[in-house]
C-alpha positions in Angstrom: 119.8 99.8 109.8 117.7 99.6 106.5 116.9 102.5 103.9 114.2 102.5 101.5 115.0 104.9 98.8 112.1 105.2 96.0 112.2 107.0 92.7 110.6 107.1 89.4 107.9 109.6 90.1 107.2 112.8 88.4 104.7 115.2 86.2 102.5 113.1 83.2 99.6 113.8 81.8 95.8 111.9 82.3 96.2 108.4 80.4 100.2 108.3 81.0 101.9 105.9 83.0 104.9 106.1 85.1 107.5 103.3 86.9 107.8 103.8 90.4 110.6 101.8 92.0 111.9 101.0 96.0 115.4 100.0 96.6 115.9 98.5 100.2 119.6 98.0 101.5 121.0 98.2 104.9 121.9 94.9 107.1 119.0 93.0 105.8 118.5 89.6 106.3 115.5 89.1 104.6 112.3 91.2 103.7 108.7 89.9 104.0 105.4 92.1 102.8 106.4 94.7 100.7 103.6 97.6 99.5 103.2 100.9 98.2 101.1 103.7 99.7 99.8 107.2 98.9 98.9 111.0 100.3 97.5 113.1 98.6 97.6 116.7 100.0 94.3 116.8 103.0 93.9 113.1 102.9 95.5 110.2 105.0 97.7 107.7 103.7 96.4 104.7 101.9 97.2 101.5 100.8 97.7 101.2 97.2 99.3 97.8 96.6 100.7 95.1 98.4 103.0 92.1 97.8 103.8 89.2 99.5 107.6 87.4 99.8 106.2 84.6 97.7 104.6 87.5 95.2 100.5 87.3 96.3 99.4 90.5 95.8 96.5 93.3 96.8 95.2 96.0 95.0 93.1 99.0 96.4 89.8 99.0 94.6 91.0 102.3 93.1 93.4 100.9 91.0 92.6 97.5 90.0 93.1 97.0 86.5 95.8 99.7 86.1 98.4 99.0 88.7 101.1 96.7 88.9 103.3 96.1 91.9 106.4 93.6 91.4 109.4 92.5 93.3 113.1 91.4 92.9 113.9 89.5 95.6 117.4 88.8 94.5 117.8 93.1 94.4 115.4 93.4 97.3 113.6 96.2 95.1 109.6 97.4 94.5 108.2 98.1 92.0 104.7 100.1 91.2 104.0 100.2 87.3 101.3 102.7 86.9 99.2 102.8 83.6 96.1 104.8 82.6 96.6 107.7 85.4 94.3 110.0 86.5 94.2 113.3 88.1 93.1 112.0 91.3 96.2 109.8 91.3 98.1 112.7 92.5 99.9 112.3 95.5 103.2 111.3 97.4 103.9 107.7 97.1 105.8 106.0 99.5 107.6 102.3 99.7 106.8 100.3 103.0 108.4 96.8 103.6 108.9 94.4 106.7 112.0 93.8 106.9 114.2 91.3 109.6 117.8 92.4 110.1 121.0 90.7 110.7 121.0 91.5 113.9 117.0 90.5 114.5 116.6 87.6 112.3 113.8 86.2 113.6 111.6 89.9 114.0 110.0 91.8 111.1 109.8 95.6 112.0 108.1 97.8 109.2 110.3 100.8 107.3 109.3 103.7 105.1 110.9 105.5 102.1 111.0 108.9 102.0 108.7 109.2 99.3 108.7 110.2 95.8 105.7 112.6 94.0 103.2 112.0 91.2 101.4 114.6 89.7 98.7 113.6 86.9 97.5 116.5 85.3 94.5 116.5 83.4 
């Protein structure tokens, strides 16, 4: 199957900036939107970024201007570079791509990460 293993999160302070990144590996034959979402503790998940195979990309109003999202398609990896955070950043952050296996070529299904945590404090 595929895994989705994100890291980089972690404690910084209001006005710091932090490098999430998404490894995906499994039996992948190729990997189409990519994006990042968040929780934050009482709320629902929300988009934060998104990416496209041929590297368009979408930015939640919340964070235009201050995040980045990248790919390596080469690595299959995501990245989030975050800049210019803010309390209300806070939350878990999770990797999401659509990915179409050896076995399923032709099909995209959608995986998660696990999920890694940023805390901005202020």
């Amino acid at each position: 199957q595929v895994q989705l293993v994100e890291s980089g999160g972690g404690l910084v302070q209001a006005g710091g900036s932090l490098r999430l990144s998404c490894a995906a590996s499994g039996s992948i034959f190729s990997i189409n939107n990519m994006g990042w979402y968040r929780q934050a503790p009482g709320k629902e998940r929300e988009l934060v970024a998104g990416i496209t195979s041929g590297g368009s990309t979408k930015y939640a109003d919340s964070v235009k201007g201050r995040f980045t999202i990248s790919r390596n398609n080469a690595q299959n990896r995501l990245y989030l570079q975050m800049n210019s955070l803010k309390p209300e950043d806070t939350a878990a952050y999770y990797c999401n791509a659509v990915v179409a296996t050896m076995g399923w070529p032709n099909y995209g299904m959608g995986y998660w990460g696990k999920g890694t945590l940023v805390t901005v404090s202020s």
